[in-house]
CHARMM-style PDB file with segment names, atoms N, HN, CA, C and O in Angstrom:
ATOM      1  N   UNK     1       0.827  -1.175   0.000  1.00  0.00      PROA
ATOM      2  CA  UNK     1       0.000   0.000   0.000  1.00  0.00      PROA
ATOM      3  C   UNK     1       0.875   1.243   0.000  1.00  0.00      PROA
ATOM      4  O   UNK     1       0.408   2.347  -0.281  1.00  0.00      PROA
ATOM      5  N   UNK     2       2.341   1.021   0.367  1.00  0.00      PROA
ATOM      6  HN  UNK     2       2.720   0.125   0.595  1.00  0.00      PROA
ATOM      7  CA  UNK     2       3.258   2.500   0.674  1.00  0.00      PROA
ATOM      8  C   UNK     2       3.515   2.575  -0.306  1.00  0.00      PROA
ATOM      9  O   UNK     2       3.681   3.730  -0.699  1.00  0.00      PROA
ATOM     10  N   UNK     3       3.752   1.252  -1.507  1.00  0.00      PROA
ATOM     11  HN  UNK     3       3.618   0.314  -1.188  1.00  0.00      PROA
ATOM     12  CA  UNK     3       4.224   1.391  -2.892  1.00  0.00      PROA
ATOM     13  C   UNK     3       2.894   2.120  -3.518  1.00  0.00      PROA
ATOM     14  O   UNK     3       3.181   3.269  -3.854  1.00  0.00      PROA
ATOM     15  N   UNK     4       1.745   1.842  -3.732  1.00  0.00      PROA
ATOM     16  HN  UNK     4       1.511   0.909  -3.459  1.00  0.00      PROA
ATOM     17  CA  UNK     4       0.473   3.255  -4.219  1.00  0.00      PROA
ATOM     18  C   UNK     4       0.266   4.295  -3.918  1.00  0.00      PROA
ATOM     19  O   UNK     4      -0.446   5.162  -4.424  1.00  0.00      PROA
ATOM     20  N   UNK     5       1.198   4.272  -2.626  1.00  0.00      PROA
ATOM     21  HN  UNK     5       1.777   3.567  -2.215  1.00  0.00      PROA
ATOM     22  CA  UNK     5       0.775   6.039  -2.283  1.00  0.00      PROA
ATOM     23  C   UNK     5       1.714   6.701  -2.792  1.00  0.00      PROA
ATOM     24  O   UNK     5       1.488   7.806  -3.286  1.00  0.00      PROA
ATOM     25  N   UNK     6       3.309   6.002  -2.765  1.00  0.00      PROA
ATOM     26  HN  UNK     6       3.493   5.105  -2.363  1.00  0.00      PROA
ATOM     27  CA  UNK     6       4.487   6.710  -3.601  1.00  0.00      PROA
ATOM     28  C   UNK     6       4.207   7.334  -4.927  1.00  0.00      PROA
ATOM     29  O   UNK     6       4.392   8.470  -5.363  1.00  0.00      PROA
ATOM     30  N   UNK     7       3.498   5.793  -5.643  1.00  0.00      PROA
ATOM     31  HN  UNK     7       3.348   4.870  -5.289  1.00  0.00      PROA
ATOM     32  CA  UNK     7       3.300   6.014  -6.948  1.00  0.00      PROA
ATOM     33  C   UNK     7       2.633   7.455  -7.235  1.00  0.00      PROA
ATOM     34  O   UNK     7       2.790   8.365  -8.049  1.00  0.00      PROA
ATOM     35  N   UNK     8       1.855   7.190  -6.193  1.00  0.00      PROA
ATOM     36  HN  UNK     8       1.728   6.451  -5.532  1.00  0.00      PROA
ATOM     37  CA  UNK     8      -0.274   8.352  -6.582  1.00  0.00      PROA
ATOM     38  C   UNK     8       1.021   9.558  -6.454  1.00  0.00      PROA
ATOM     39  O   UNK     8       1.400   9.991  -7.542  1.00  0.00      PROA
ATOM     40  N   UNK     9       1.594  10.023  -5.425  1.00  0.00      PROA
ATOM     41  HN  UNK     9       1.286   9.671  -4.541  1.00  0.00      PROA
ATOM     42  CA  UNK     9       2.558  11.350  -4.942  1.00  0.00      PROA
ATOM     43  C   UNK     9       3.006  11.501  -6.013  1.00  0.00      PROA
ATOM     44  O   UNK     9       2.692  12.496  -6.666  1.00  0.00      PROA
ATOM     45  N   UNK    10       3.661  10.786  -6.383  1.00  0.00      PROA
ATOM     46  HN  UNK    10       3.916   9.977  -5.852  1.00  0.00      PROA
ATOM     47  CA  UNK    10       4.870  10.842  -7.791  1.00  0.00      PROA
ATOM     48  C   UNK    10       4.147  11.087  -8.990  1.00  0.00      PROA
ATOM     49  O   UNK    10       4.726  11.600  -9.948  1.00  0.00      PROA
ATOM     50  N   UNK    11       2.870  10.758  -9.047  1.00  0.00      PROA
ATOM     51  HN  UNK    11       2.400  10.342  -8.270  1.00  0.00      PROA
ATOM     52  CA  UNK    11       1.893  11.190 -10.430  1.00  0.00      PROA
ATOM     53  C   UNK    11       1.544  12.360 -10.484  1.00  0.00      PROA
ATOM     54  O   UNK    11       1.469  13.147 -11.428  1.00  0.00      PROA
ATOM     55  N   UNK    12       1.266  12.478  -9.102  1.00  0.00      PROA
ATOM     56  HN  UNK    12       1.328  11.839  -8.335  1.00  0.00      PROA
ATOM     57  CA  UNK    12       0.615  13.953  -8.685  1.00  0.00      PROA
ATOM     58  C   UNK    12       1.681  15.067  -9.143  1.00  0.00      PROA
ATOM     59  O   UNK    12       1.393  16.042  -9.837  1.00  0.00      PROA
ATOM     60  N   UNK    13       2.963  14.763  -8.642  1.00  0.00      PROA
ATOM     61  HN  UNK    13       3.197  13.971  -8.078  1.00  0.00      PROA
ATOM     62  CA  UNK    13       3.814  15.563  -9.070  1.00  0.00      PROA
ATOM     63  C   UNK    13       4.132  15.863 -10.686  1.00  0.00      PROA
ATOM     64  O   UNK    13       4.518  16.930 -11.163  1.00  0.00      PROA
ATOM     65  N   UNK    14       3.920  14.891 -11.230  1.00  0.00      PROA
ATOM     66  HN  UNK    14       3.607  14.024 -10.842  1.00  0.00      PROA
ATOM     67  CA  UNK    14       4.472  14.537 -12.851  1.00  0.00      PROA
ATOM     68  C   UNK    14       3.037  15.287 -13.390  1.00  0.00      PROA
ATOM     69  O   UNK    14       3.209  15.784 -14.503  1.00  0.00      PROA
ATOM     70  N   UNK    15       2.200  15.404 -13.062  1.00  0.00      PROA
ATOM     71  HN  UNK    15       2.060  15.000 -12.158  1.00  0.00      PROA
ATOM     72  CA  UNK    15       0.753  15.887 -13.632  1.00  0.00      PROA
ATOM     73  C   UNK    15       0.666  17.405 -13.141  1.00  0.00      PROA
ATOM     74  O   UNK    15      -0.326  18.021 -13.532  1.00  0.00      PROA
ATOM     75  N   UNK    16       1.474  18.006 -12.427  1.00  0.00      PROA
ATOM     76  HN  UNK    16       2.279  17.506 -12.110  1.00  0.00      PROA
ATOM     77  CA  UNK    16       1.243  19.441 -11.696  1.00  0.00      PROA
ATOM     78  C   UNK    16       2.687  19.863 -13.077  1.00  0.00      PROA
ATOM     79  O   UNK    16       2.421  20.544 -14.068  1.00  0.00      PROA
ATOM     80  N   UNK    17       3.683  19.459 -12.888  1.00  0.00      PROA
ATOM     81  HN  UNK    17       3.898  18.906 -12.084  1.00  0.00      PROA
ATOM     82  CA  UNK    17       4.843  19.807 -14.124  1.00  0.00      PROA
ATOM     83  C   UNK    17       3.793  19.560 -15.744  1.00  0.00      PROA
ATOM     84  O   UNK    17       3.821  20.504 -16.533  1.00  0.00      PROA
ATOM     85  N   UNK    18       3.341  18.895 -15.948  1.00  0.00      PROA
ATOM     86  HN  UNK    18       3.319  18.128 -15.307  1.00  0.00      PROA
ATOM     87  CA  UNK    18       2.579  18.389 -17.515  1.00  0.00      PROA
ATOM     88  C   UNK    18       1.489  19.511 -17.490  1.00  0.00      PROA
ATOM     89  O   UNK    18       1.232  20.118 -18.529  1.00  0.00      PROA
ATOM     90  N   UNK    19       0.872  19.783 -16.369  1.00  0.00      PROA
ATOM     91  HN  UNK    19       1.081  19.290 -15.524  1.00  0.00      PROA
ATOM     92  CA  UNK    19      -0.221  20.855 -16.542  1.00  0.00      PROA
ATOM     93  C   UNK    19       0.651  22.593 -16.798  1.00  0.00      PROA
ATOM     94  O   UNK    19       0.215  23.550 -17.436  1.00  0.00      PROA
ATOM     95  N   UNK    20       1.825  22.489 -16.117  1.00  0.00      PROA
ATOM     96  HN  UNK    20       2.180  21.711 -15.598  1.00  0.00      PROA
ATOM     97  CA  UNK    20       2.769  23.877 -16.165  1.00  0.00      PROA
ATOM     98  C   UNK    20       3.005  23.889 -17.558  1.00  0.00      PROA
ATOM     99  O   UNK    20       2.522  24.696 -18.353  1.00  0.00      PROA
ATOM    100  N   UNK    21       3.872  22.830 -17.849  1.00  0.00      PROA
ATOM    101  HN  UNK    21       4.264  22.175 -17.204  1.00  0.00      PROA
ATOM    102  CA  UNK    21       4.438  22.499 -19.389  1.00  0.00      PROA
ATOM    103  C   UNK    21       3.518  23.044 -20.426  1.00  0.00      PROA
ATOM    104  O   UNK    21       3.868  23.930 -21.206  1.00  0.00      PROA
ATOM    105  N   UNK    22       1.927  22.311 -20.420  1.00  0.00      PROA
ATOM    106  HN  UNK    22       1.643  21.591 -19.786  1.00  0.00      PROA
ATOM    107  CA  UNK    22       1.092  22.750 -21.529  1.00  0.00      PROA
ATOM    108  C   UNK    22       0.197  24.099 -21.237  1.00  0.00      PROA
ATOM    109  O   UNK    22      -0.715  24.432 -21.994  1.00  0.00      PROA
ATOM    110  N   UNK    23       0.519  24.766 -20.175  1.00  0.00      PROA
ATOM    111  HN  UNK    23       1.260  24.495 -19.560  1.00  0.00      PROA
ATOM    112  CA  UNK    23       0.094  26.205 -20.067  1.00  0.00      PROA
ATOM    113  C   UNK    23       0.770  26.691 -20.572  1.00  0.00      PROA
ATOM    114  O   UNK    23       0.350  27.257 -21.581  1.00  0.00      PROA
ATOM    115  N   UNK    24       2.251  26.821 -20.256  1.00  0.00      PROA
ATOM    116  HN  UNK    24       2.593  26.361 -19.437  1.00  0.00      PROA
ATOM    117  CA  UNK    24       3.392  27.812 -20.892  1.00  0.00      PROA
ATOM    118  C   UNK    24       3.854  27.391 -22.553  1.00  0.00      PROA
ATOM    119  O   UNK    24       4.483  28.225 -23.205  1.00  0.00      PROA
ATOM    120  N   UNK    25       3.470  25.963 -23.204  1.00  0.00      PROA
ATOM    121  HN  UNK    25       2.960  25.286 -22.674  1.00  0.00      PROA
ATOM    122  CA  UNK    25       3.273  25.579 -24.657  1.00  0.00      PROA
ATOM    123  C   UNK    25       2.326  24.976 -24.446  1.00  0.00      PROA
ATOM    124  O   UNK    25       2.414  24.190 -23.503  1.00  0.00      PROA
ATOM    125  N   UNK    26       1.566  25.013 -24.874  1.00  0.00      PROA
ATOM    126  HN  UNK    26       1.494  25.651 -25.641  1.00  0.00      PROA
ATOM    127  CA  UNK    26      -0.030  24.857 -25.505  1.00  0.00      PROA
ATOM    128  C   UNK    26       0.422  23.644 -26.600  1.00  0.00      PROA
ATOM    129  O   UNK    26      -0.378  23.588 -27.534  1.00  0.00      PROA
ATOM    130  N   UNK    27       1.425  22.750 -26.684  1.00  0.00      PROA
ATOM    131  HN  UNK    27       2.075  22.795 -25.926  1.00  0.00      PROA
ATOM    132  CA  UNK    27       1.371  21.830 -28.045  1.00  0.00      PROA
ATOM    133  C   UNK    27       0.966  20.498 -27.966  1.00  0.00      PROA
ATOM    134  O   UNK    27       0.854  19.933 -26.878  1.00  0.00      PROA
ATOM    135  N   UNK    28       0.754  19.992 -28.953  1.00  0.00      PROA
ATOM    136  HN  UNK    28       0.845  20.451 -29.837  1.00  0.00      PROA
ATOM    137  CA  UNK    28       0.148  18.696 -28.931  1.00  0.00      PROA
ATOM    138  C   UNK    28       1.019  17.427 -28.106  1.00  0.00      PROA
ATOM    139  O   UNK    28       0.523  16.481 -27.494  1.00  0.00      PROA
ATOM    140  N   UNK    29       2.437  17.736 -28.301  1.00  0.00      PROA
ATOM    141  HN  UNK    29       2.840  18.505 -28.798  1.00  0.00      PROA
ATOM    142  CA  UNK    29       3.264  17.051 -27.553  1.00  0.00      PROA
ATOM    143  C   UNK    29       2.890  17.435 -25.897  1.00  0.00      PROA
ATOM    144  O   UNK    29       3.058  16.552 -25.056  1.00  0.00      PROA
ATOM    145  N   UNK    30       2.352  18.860 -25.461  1.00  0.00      PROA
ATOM    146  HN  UNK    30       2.216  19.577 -26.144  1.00  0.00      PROA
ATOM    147  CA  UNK    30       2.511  18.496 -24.142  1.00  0.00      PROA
ATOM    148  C   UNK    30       1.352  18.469 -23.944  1.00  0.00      PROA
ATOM    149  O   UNK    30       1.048  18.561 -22.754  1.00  0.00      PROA
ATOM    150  N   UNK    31       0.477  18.371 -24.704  1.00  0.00      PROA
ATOM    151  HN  UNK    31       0.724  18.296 -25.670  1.00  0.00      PROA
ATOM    152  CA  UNK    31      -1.221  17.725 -24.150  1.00  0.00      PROA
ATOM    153  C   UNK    31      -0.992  16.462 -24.239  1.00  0.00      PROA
ATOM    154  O   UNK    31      -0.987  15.991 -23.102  1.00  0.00      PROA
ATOM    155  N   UNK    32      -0.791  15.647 -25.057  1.00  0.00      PROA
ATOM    156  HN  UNK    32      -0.795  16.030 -25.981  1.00  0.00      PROA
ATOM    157  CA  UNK    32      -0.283  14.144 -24.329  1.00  0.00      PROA
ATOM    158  C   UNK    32       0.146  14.026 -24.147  1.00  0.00      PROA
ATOM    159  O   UNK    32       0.587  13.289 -25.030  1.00  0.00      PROA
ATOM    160  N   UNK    33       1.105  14.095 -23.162  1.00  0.00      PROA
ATOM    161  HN  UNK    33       0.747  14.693 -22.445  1.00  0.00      PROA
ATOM    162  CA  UNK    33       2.159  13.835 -21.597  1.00  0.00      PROA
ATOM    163  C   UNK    33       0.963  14.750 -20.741  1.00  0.00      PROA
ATOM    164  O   UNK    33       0.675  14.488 -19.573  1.00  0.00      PROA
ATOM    165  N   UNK    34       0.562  15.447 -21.231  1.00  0.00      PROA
ATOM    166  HN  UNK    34       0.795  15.659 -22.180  1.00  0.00      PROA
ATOM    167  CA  UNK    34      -0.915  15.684 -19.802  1.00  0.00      PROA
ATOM    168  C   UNK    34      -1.652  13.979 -19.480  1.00  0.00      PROA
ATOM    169  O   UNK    34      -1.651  13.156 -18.564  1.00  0.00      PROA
ATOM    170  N   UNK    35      -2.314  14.139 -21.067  1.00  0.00      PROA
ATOM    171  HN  UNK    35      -2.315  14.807 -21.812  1.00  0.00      PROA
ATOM    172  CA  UNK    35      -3.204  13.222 -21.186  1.00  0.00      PROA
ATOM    173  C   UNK    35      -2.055  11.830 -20.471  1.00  0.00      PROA
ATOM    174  O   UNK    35      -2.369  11.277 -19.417  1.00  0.00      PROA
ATOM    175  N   UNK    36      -1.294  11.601 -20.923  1.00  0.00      PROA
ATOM    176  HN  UNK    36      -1.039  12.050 -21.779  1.00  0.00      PROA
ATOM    177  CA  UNK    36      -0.673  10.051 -20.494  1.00  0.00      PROA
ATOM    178  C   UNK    36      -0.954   9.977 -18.930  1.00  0.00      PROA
ATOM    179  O   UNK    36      -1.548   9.084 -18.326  1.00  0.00      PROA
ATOM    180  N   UNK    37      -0.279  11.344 -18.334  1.00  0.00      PROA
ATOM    181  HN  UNK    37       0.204  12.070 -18.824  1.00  0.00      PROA
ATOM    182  CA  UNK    37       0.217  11.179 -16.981  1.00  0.00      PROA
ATOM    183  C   UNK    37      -1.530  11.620 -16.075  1.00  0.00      PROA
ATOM    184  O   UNK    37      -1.604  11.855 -14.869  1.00  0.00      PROA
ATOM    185  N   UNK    38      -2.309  11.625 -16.699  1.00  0.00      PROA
ATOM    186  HN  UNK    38      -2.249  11.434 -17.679  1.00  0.00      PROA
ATOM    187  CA  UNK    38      -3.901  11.960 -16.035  1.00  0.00      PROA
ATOM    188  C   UNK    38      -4.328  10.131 -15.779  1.00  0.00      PROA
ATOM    189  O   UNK    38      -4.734   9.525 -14.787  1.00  0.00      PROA
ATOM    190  N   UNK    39      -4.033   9.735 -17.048  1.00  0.00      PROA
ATOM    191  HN  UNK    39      -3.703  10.227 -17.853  1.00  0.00      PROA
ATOM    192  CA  UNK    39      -4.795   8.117 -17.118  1.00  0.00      PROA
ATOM    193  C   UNK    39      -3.618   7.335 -15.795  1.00  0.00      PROA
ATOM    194  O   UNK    39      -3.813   6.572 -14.848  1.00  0.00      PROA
ATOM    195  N   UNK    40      -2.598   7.901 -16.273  1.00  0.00      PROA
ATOM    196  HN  UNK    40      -2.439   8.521 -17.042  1.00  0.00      PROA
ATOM    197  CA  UNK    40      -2.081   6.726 -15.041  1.00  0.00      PROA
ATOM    198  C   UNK    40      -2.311   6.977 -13.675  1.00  0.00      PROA
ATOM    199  O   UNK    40      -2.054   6.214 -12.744  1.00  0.00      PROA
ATOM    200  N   UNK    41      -2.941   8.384 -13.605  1.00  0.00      PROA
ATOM    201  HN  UNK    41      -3.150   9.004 -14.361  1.00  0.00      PROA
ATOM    202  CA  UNK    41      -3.087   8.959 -11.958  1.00  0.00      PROA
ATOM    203  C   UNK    41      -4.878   8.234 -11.811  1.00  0.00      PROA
ATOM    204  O   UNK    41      -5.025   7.588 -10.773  1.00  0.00      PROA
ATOM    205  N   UNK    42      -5.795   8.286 -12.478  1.00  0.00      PROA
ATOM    206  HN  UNK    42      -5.676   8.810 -13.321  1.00  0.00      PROA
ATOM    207  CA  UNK    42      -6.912   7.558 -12.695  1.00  0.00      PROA
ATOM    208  C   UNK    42      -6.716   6.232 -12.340  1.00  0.00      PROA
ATOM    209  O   UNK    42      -7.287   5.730 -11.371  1.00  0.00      PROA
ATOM    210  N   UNK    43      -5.945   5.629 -13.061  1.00  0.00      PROA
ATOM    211  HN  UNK    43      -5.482   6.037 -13.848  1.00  0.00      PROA
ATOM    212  CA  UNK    43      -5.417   4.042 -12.762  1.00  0.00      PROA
ATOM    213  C   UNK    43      -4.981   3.895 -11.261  1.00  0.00      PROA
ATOM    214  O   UNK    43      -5.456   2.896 -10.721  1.00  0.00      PROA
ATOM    215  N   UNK    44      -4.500   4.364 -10.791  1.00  0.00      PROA
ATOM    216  HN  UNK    44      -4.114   5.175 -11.230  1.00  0.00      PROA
ATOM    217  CA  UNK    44      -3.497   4.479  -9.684  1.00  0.00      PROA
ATOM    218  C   UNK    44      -4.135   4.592  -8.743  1.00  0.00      PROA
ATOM    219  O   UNK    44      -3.974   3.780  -7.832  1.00  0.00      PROA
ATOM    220  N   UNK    45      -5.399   5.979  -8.582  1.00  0.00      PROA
ATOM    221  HN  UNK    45      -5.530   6.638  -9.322  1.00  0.00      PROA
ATOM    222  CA  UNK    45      -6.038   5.558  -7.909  1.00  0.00      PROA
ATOM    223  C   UNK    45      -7.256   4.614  -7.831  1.00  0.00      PROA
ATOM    224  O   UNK    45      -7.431   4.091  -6.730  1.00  0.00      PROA
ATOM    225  N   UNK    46      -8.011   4.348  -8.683  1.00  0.00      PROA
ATOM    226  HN  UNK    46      -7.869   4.773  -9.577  1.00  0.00      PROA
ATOM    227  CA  UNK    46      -8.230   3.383  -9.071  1.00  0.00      PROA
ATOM    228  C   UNK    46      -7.800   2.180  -8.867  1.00  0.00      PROA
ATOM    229  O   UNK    46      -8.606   1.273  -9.075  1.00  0.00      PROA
ATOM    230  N   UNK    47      -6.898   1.952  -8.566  1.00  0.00      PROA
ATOM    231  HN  UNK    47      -6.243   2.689  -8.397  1.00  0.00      PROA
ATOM    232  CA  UNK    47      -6.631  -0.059  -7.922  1.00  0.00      PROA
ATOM    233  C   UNK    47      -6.493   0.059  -6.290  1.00  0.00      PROA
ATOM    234  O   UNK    47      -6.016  -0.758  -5.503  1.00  0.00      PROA
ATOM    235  N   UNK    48      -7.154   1.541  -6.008  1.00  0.00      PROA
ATOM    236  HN  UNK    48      -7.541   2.205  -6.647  1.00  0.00      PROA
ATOM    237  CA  UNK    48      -7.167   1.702  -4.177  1.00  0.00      PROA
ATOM    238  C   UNK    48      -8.275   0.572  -3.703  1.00  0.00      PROA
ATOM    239  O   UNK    48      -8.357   0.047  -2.593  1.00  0.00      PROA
ATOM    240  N   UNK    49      -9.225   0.317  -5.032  1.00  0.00      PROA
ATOM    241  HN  UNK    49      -9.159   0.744  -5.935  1.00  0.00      PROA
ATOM    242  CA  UNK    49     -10.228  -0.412  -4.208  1.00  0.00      PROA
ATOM    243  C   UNK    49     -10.248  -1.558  -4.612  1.00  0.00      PROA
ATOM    244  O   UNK    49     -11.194  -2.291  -4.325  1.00  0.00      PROA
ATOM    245  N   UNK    50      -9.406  -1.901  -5.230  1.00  0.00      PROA
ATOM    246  HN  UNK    50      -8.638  -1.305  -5.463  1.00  0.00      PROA
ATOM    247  CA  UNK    50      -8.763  -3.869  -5.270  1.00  0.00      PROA
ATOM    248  C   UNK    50      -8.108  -4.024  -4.381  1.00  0.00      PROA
ATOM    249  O   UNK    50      -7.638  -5.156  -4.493  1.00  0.00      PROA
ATOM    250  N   UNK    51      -7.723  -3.517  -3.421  1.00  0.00      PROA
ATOM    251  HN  UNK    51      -8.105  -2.597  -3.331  1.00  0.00      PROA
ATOM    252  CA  UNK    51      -6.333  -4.208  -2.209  1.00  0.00      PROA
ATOM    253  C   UNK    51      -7.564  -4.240  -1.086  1.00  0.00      PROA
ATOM    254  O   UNK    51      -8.283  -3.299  -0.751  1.00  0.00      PROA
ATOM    255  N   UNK    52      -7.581  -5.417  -0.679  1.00  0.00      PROA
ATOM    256  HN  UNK    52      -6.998  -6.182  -0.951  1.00  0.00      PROA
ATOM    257  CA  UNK    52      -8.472  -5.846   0.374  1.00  0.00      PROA
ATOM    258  C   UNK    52      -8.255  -5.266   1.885  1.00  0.00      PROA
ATOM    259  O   UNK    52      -7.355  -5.236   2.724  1.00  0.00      PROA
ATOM    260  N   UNK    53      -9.236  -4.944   1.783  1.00  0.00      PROA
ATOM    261  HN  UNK    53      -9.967  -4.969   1.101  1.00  0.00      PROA
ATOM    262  CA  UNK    53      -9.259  -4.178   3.898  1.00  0.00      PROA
ATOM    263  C   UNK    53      -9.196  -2.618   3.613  1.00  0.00      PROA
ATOM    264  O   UNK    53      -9.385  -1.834   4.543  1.00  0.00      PROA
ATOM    265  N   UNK    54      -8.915  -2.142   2.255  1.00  0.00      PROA
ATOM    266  HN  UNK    54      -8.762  -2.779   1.500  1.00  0.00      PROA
ATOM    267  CA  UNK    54      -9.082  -1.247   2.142  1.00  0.00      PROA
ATOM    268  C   UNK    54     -10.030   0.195   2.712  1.00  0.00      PROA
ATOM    269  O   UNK    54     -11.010   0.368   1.988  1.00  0.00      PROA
ATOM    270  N   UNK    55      -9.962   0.772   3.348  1.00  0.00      PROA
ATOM    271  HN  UNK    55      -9.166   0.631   3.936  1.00  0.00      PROA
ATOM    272  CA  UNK    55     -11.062   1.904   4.228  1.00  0.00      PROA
ATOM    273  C   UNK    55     -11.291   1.178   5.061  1.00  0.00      PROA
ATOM    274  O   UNK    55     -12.332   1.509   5.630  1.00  0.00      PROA
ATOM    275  N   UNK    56     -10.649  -0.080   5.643  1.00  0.00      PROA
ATOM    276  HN  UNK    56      -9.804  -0.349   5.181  1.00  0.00      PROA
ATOM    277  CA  UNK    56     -11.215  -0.552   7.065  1.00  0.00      PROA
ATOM    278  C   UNK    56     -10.666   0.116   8.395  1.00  0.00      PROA
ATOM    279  O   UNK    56     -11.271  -0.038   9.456  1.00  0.00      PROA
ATOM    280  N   UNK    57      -9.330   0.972   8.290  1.00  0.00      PROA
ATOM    281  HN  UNK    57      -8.839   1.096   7.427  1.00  0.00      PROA
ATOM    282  CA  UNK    57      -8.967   1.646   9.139  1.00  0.00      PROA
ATOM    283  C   UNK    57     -10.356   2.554   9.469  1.00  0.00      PROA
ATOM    284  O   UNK    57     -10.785   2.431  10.616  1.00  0.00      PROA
ATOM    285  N   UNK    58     -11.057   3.410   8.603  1.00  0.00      PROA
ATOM    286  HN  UNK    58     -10.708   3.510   7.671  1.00  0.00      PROA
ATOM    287  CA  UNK    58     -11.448   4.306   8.544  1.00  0.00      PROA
ATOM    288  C   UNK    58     -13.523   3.828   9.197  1.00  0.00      PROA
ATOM    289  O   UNK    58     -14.449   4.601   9.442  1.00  0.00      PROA
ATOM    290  N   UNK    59     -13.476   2.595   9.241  1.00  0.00      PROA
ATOM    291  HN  UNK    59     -12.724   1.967   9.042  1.00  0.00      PROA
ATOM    292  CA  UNK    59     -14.457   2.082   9.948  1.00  0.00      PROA
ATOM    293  C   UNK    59     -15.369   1.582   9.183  1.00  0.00      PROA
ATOM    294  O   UNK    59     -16.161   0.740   9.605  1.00  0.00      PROA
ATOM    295  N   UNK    60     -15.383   2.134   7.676  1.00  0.00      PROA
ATOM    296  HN  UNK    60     -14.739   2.818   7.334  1.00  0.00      PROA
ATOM    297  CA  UNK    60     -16.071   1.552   6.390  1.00  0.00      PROA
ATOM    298  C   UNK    60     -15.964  -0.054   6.104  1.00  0.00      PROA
ATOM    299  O   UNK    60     -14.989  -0.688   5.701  1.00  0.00      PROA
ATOM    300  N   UNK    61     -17.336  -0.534   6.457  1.00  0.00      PROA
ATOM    301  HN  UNK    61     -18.129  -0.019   6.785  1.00  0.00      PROA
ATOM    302  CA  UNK    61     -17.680  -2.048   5.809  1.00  0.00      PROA
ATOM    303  C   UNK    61     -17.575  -2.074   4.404  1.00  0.00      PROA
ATOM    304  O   UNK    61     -18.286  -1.511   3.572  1.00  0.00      PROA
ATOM    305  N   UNK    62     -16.134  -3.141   4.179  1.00  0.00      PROA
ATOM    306  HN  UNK    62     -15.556  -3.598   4.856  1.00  0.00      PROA
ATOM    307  CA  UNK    62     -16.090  -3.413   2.436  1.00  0.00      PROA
ATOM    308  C   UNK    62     -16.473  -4.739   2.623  1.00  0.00      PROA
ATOM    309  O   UNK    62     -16.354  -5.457   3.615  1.00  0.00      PROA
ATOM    310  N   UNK    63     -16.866  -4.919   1.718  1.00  0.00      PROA
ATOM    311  HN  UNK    63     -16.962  -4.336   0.911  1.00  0.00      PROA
ATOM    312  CA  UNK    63     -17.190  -6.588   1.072  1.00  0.00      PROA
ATOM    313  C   UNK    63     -16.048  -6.737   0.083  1.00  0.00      PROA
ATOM    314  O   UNK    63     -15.926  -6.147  -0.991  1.00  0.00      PROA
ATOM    315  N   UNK    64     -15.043  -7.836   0.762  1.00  0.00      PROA
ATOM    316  HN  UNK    64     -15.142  -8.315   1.634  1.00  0.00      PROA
ATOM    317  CA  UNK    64     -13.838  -7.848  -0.222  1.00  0.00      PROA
ATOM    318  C   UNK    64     -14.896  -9.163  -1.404  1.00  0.00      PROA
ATOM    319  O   UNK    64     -15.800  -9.932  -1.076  1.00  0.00      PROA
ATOM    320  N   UNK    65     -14.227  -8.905  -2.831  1.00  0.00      PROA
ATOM    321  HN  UNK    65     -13.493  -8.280  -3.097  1.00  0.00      PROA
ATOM    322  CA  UNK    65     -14.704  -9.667  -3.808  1.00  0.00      PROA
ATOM    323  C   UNK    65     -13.128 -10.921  -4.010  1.00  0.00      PROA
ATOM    324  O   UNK    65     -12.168 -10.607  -4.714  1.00  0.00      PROA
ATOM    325  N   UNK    66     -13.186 -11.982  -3.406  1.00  0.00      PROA
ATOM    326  HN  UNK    66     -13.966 -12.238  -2.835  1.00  0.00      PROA
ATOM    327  CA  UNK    66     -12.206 -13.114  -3.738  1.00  0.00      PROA
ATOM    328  C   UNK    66     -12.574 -13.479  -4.985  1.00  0.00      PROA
ATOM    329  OT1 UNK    66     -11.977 -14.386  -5.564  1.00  0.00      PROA
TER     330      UNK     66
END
């Protein structure tokens, strides 16, 4: 789980530089490296709710799916 949160941080970061990048050039090259680095932050978080026990700290009943 410390390895998804690194990742999610590290996207977050790579997606705050890709959003700077295509403000200050507007080009098609840096709208996709937006676009790339958006889907993998989607993905990323996104597999928060495949790792089982997930939000159980937080007191939330999951029904893990085996």
């Amino acid at each position: 789980m410390f390895a998804l949160h690194r990742k999610t941080v590290t996207l977050d970061r790579e997606l705050k530089a890709a959003e700077a990048a295509f403000t200050a050039d507007p080009t098609e090259e840096n709208f996709n490296a937006l676009s790339g680095v958006r889907e993998q932050l989607l993905s990323a978080v996104g597999s928060e709710a495949l790792i089982a026990g997930f939000g159980a700290a937080s007191g939330r009943v999951v029904d893990v799916i085996s």
